[in-house]
BAVOPA-763226 format. One record per residue (C-alpha): chain; residue number from 0; residue in one letter; x, y, z. Coordinates in steps of 0.1 Angstrom, whole numbers. Layout:
<koltors>
<c:A	k:NUM	r:A	c1:X	c2:Y	c3:Z>
...
</koltors>
This chain:
<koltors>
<c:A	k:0	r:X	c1:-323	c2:1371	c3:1223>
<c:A	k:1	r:X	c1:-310	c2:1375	c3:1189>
<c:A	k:2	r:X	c1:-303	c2:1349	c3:1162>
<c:A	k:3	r:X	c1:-269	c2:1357	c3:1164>
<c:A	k:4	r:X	c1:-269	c2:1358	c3:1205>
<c:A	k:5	r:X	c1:-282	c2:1328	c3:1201>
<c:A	k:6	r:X	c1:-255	c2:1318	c3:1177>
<c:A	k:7	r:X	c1:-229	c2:1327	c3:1194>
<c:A	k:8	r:X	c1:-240	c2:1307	c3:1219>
<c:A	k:9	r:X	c1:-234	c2:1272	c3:1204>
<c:A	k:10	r:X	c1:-197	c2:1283	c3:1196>
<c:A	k:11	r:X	c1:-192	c2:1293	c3:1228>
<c:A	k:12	r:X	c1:-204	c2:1253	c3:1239>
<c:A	k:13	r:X	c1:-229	c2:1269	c3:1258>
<c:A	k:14	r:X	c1:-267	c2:1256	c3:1258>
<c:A	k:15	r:X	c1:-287	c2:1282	c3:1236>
<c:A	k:16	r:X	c1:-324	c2:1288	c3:1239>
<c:A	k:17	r:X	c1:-330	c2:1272	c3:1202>
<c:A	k:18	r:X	c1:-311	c2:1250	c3:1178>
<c:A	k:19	r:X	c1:-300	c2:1278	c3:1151>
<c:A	k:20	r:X	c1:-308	c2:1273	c3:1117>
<c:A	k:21	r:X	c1:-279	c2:1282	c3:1096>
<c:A	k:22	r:X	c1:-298	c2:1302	c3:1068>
<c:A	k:23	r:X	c1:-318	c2:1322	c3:1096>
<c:A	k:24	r:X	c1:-292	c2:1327	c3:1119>
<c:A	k:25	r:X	c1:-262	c2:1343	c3:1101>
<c:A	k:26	r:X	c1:-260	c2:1356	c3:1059>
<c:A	k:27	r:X	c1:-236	c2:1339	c3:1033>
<c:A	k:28	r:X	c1:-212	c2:1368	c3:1023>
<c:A	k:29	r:X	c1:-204	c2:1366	c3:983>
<c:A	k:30	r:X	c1:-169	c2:1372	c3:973>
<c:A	k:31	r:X	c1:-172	c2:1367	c3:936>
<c:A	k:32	r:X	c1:-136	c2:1383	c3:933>
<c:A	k:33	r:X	c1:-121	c2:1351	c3:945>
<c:A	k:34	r:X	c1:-132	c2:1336	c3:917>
<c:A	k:35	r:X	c1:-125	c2:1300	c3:929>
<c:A	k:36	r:X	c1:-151	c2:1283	c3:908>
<c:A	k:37	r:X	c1:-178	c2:1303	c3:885>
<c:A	k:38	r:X	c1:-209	c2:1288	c3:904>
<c:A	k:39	r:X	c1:-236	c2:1296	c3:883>
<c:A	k:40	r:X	c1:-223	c2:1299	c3:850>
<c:A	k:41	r:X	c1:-194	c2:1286	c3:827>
<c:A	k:42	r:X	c1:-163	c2:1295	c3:824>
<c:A	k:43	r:X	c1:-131	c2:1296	c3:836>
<c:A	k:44	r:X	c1:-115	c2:1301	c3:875>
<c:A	k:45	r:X	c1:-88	c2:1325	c3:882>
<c:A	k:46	r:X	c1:-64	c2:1293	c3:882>
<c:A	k:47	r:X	c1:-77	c2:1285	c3:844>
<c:A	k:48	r:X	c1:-97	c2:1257	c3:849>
<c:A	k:49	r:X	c1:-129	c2:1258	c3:824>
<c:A	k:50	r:X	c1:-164	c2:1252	c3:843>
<c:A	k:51	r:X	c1:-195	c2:1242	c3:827>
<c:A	k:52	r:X	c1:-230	c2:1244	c3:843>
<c:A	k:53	r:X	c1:-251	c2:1214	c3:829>
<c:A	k:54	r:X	c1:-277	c2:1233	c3:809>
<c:A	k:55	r:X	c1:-305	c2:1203	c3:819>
<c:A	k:56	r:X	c1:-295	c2:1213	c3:854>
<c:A	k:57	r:X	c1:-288	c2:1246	c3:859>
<c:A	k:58	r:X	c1:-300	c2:1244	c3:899>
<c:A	k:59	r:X	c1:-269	c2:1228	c3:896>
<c:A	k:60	r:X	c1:-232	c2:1240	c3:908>
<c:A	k:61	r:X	c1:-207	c2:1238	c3:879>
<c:A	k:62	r:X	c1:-185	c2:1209	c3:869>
<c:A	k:63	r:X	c1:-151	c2:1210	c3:853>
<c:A	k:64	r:X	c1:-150	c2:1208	c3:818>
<c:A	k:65	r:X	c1:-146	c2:1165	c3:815>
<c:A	k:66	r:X	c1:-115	c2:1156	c3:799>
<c:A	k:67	r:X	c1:-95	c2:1188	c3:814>
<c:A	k:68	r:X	c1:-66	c2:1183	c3:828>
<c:A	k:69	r:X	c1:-34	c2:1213	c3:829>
<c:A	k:70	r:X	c1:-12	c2:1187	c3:841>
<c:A	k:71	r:X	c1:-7	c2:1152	c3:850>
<c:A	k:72	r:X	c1:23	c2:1159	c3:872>
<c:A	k:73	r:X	c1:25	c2:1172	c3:910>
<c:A	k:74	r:X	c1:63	c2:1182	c3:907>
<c:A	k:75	r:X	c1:53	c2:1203	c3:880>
<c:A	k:76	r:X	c1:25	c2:1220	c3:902>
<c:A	k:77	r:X	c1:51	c2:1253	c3:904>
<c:A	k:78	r:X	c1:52	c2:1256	c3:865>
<c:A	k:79	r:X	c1:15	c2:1264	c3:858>
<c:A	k:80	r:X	c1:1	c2:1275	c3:892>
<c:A	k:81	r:X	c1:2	c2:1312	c3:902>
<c:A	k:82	r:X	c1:-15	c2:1322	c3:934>
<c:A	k:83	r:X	c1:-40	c2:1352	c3:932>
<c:A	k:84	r:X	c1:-27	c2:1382	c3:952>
<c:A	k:85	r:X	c1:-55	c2:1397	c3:977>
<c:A	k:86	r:X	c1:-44	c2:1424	c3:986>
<c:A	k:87	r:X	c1:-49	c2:1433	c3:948>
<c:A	k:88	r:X	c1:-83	c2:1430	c3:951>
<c:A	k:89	r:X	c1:-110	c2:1460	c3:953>
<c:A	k:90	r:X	c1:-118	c2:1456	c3:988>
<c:A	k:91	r:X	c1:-131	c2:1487	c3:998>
<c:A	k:92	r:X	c1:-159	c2:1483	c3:973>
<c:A	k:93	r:X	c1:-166	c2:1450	c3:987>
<c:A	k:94	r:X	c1:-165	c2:1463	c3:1023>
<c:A	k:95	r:X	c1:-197	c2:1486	c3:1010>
<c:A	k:96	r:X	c1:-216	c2:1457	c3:994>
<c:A	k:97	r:X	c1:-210	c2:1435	c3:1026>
<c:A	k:98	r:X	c1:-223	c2:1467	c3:1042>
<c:A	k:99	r:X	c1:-256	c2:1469	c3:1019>
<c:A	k:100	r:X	c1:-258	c2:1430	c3:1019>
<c:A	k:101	r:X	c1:-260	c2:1422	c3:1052>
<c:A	k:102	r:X	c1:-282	c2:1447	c3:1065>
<c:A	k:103	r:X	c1:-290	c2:1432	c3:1098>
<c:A	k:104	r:X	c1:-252	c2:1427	c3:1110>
<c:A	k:105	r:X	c1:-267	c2:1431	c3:1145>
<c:A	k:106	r:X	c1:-291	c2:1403	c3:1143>
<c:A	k:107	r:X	c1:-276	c2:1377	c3:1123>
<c:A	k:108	r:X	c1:-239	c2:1367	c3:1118>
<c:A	k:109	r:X	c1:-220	c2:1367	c3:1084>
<c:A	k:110	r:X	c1:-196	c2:1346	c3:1069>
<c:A	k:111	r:X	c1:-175	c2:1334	c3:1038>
<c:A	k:112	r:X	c1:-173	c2:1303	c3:1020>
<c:A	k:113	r:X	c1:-139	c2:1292	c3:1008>
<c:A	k:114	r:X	c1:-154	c2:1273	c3:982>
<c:A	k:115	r:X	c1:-129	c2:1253	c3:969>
<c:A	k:116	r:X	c1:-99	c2:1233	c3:993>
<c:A	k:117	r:X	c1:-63	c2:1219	c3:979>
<c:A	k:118	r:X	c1:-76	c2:1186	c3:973>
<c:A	k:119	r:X	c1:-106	c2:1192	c3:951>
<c:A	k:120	r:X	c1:-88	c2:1225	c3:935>
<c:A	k:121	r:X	c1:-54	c2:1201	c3:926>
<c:A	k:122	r:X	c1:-82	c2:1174	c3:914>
<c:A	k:123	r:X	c1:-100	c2:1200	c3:895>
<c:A	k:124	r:X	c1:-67	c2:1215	c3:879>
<c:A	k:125	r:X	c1:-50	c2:1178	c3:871>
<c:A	k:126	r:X	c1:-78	c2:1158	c3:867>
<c:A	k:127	r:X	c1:-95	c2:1137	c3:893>
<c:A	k:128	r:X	c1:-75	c2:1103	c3:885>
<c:A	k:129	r:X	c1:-41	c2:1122	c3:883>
<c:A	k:130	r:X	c1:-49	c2:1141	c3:915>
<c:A	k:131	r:X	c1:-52	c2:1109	c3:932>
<c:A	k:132	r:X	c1:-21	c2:1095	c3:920>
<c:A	k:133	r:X	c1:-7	c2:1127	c3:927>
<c:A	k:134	r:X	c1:-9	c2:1118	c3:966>
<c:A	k:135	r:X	c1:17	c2:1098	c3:964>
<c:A	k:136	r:X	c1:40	c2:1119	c3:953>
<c:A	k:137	r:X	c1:37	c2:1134	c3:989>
<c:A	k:138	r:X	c1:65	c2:1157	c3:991>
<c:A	k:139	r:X	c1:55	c2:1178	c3:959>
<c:A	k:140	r:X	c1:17	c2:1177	c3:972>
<c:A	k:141	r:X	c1:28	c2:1189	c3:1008>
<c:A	k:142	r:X	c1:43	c2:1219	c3:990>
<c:A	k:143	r:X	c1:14	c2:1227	c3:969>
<c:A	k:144	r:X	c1:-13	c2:1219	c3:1000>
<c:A	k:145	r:X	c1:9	c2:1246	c3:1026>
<c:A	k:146	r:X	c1:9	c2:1270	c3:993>
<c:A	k:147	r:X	c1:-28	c2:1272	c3:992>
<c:A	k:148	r:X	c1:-27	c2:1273	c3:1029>
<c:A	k:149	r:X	c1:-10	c2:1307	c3:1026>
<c:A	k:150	r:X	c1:-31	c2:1316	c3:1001>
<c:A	k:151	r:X	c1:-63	c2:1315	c3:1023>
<c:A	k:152	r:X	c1:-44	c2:1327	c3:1050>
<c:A	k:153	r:X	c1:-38	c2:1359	c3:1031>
<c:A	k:154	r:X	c1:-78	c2:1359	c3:1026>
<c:A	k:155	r:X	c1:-87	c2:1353	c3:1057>
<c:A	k:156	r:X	c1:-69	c2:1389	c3:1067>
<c:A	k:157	r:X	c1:-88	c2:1410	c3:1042>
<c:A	k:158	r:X	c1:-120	c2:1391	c3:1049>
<c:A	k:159	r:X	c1:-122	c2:1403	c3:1087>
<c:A	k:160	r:X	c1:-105	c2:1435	c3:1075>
<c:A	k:161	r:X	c1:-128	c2:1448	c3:1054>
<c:A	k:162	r:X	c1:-162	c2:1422	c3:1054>
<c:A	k:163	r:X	c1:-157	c2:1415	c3:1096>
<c:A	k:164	r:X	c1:-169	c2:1377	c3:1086>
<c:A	k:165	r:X	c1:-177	c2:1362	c3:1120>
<c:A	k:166	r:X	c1:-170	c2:1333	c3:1108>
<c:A	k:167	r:X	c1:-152	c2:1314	c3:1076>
<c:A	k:168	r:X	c1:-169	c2:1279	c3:1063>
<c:A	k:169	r:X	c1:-141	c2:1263	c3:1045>
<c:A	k:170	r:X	c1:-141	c2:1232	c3:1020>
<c:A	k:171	r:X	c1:-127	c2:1201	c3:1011>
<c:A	k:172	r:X	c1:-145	c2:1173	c3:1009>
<c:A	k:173	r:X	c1:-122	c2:1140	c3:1018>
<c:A	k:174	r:X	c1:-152	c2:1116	c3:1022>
<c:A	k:175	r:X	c1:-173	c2:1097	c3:999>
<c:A	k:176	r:X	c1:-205	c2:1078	c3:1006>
<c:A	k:177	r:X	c1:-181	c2:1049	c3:1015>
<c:A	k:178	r:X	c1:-151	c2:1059	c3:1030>
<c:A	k:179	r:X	c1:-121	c2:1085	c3:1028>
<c:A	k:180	r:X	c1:-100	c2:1091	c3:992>
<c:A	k:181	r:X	c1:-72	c2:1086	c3:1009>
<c:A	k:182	r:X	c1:-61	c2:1069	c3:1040>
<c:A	k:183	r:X	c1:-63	c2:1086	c3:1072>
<c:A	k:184	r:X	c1:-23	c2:1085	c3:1079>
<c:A	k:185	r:X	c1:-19	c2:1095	c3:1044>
<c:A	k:186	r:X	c1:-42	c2:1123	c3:1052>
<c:A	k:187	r:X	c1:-24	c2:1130	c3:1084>
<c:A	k:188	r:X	c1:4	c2:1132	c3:1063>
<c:A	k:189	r:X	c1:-4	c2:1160	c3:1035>
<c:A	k:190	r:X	c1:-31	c2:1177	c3:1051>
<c:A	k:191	r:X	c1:-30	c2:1179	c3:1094>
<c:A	k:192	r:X	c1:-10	c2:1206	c3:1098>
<c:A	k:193	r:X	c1:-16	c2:1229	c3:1067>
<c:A	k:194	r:X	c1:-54	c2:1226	c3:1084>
<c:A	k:195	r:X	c1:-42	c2:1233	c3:1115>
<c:A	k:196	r:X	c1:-21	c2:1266	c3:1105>
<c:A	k:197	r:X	c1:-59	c2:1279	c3:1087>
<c:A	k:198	r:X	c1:-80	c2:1270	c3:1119>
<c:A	k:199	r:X	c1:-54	c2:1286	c3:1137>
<c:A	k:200	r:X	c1:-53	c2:1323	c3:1120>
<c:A	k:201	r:X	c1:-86	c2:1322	c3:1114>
<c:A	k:202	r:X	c1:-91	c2:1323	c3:1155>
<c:A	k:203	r:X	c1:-64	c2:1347	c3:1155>
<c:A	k:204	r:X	c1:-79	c2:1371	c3:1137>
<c:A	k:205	r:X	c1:-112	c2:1369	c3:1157>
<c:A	k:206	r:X	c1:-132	c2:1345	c3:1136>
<c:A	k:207	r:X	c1:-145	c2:1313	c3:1140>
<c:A	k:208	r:X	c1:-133	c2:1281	c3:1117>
<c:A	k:209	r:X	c1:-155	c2:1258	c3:1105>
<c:A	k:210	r:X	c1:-147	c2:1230	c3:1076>
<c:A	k:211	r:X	c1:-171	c2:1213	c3:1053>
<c:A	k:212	r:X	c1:-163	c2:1179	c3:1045>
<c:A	k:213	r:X	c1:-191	c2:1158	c3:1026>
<c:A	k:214	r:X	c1:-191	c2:1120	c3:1031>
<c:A	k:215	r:X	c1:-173	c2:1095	c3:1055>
<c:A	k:216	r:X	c1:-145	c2:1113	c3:1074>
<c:A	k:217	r:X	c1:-151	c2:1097	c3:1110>
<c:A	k:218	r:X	c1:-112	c2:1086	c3:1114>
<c:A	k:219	r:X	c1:-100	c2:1122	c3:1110>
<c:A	k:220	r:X	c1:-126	c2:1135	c3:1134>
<c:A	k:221	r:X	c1:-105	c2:1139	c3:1167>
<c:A	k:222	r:X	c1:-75	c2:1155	c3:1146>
<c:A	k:223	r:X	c1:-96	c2:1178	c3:1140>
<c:A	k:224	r:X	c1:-111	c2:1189	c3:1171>
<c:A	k:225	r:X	c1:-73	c2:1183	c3:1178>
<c:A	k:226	r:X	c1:-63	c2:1206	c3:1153>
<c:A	k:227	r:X	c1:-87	c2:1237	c3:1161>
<c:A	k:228	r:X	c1:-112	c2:1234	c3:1140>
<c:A	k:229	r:X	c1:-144	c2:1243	c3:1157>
<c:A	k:230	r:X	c1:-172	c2:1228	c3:1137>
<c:A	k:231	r:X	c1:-177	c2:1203	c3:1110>
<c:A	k:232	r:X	c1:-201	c2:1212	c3:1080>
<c:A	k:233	r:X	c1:-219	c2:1184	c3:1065>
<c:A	k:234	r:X	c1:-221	c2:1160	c3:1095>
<c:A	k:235	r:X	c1:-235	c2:1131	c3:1067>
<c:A	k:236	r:X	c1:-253	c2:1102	c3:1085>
<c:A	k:237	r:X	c1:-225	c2:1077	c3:1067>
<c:A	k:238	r:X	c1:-204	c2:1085	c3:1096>
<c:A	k:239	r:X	c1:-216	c2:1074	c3:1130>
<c:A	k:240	r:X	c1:-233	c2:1104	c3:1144>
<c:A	k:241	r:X	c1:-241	c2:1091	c3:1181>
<c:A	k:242	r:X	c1:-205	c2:1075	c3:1189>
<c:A	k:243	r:X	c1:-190	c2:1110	c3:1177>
<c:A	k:244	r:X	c1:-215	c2:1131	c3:1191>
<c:A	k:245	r:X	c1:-209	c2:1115	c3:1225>
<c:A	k:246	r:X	c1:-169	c2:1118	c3:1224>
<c:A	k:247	r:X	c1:-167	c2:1154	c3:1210>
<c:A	k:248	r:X	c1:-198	c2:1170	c3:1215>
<c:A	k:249	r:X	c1:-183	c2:1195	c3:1243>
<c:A	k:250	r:X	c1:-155	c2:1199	c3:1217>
<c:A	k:251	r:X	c1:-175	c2:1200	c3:1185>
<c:A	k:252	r:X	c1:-197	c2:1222	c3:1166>
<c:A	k:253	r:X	c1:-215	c2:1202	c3:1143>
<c:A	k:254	r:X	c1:-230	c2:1218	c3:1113>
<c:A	k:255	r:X	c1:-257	c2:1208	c3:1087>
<c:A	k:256	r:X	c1:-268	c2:1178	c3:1095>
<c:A	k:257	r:X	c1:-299	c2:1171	c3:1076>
<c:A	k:258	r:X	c1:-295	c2:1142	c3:1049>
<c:A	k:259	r:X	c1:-299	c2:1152	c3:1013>
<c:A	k:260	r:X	c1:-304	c2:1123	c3:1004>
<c:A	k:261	r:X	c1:-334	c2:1120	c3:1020>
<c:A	k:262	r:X	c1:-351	c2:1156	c3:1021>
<c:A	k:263	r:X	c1:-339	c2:1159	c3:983>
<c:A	k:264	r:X	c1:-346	c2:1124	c3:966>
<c:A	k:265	r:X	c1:-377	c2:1122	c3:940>
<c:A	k:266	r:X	c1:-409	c2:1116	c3:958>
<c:A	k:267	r:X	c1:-396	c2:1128	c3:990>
<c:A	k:268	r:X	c1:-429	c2:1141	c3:1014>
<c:A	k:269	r:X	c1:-431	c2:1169	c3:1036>
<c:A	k:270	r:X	c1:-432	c2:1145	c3:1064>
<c:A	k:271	r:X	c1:-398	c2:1127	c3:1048>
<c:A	k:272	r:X	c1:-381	c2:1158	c3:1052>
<c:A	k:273	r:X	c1:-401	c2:1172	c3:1087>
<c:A	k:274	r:X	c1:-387	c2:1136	c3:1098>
<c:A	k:275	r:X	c1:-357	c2:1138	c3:1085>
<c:A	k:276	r:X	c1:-348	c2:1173	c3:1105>
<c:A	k:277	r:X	c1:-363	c2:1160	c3:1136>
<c:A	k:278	r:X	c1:-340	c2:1130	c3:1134>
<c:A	k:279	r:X	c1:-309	c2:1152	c3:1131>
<c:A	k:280	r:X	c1:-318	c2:1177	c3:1160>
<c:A	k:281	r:X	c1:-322	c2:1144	c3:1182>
<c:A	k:282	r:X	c1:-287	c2:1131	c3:1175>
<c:A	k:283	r:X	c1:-269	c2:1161	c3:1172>
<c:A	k:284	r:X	c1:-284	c2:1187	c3:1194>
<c:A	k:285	r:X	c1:-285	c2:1171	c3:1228>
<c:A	k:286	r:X	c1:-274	c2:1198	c3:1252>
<c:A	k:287	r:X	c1:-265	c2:1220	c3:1220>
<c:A	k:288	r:X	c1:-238	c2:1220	c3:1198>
<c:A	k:289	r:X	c1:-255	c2:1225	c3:1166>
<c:A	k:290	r:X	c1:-257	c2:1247	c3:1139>
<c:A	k:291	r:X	c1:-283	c2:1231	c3:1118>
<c:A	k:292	r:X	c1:-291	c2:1231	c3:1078>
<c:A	k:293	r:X	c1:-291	c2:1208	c3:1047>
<c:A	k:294	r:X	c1:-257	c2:1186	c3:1050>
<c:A	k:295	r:X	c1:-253	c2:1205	c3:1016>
<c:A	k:296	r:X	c1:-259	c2:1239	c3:1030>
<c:A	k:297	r:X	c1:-285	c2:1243	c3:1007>
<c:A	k:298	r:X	c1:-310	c2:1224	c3:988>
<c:A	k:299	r:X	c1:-314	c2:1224	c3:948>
<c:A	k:300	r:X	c1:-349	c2:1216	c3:954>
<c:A	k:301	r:X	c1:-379	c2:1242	c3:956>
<c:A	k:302	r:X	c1:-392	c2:1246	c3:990>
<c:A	k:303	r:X	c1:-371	c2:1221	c3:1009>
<c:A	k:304	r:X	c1:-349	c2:1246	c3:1028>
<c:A	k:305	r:X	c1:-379	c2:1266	c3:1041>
<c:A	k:306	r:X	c1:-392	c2:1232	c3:1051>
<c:A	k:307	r:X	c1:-362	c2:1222	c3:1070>
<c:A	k:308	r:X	c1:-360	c2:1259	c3:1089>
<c:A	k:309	r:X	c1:-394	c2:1258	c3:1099>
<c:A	k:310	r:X	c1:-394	c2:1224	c3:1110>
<c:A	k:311	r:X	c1:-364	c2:1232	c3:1133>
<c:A	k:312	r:X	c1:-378	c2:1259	c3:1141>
<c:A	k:313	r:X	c1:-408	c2:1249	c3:1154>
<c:A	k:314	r:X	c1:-389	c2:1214	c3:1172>
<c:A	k:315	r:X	c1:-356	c2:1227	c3:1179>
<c:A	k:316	r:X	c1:-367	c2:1248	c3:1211>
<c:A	k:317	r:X	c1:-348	c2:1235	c3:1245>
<c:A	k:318	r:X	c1:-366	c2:1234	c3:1274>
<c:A	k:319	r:X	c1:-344	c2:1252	c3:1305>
</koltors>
């Protein structure tokens, strides 16, 4: 059996013979055209936001320039923000470096990060504080949120057009270490069915959905099984893993998994992190279900990742 048989498997809610590891089982697609966020270097997006990398850190992802802000209104949103056209973009010259990229098509399954969602890209383009406020302002943010909506919608066409993504990973992180930015009716509220129109022609189009959301989002959980999204990326221990693993784990991919803040913190042993991936493929892959990797997708730590694939390799067989 193939890693992507094998795969496919665990979206289909079917036991597989292994629990697939994420970065051995299917290839990250690039799509530096949708220039979102420059990852690894500064600059500026398509929506003109300025990044910075943090030259101490360049392992790091970029940060918005601190004290940017474009705007500190939402009713103004219209004035300064100008959706990117896809259909503009080159894709038949992406269609050949997806081809050169992902060699192994047949073995392994492919698929695109939308790197940034509304929430973090209206907090990146107003400034974290006024993005907040902005919330409450819920009529003008409901207009932006199903705006961006449409504008992944568009990308989600040309993606299984000319890439054939088999799936699409995409982001917006509504959880912290504590609990949600905003209340789960407020969420409800702005962001429910905007989700649900993405999950939905994403499926349509013949690709699976699956959303990353860092941090504590347990209250939101059944909305979004409700909703049609298939898997959750991040799946942070914050959240309580065995309660929602036990209501939705027929319903429920569940992606990620393993703890950063354990595999990546100084001083952290090979047996930390071995432990550490052991513990998640016990909660979470009972009877399958999941799609395993750093809660972060990937590690900014040398070595860890290959630690956490062998290790699940090695302990994530299931016994038929």
């Amino acid at each position: 059996m193939t890693e992507r048989e094998n795969m496919q498997l665990v979206w289909d809610h079917k036991l597989p013979e292994w629990v697939p590891m994420i970065n051995k089982a299917s290839q990250m697609l690039i799509l530096p055209e949708v220039n979102d966020r420059p990852l690894f270097e500064s600059g500026k997006d398509w929506f003109g936001v300025p990044w910075e990398l943090d030259p101490d850190n360049p392992q790091f992802m970029t940060h918005v320039q601190p004290g940017f802000s474009m705007f500190d209104d939402i009713t103004q949103w219209k004035d300064y923000i100008t959706f990117p056209k896809m259909k503009d973009l080159n894709w038949e010259m992406i269609a050949g470096r997806t081809k050169a990229m992902w060699a192994d098509k047949d073995t392994k399954m492919g698929y695109i990060v939308g790197n940034m969602g509304a929430f973090e890209k209206i907090n990146a383009i107003m400034g974290f504080e006024n993005g907040l406020v902005a919330l409450y302002d819920t009529e003008d943010y409901i207009d932006f949120v199903n705006a961006y909506a449409d504008y992944r919608i568009d990308q989600m066409y040309y993606v299984k057009k000319y890439m054939d993504a088999d799936f699409m990973m995409m982001h917006d992180d509504w959880g912290n270490q504590n609990n949600m930015f905003l209340s789960p009716d407020l969420w409800r509220e702005i962001f429910k069915e905007p989700e649900r129109r993405m999950a939905e022609a994403c499926r349509n189009l013949g690709m699976h959905y699956m959303h990353h959301s860092c941090g504590y989002i347990e209250p939101i959980i059944g909305d979004l099984v409700e909703i049609g999204v298939e898997s959750w990326h991040s799946v942070s221990p914050v959240n309580d893993l065995e309660k929602i693993k036990a209501q939705y784990g027929d319903q429920l991919v569940f992606a990620g998994g393993v703890d950063p803040q354990v595999t990546d913190r100084p001083g952290a042993t090979e047996e930390d992190i071995r432990a550490e991936v052991r513990r998640c493929i016990d909660v979470l892959g009972k009877n399958g279900g999941l799609l395993c990797s750093s809660a972060v997708m990937f590690s900014t730590v040398a070595g860890v990742d290959d630690i956490i694939d062998d290790e699940g390799t090695k302990y994530g067989k299931y016994k038929k």
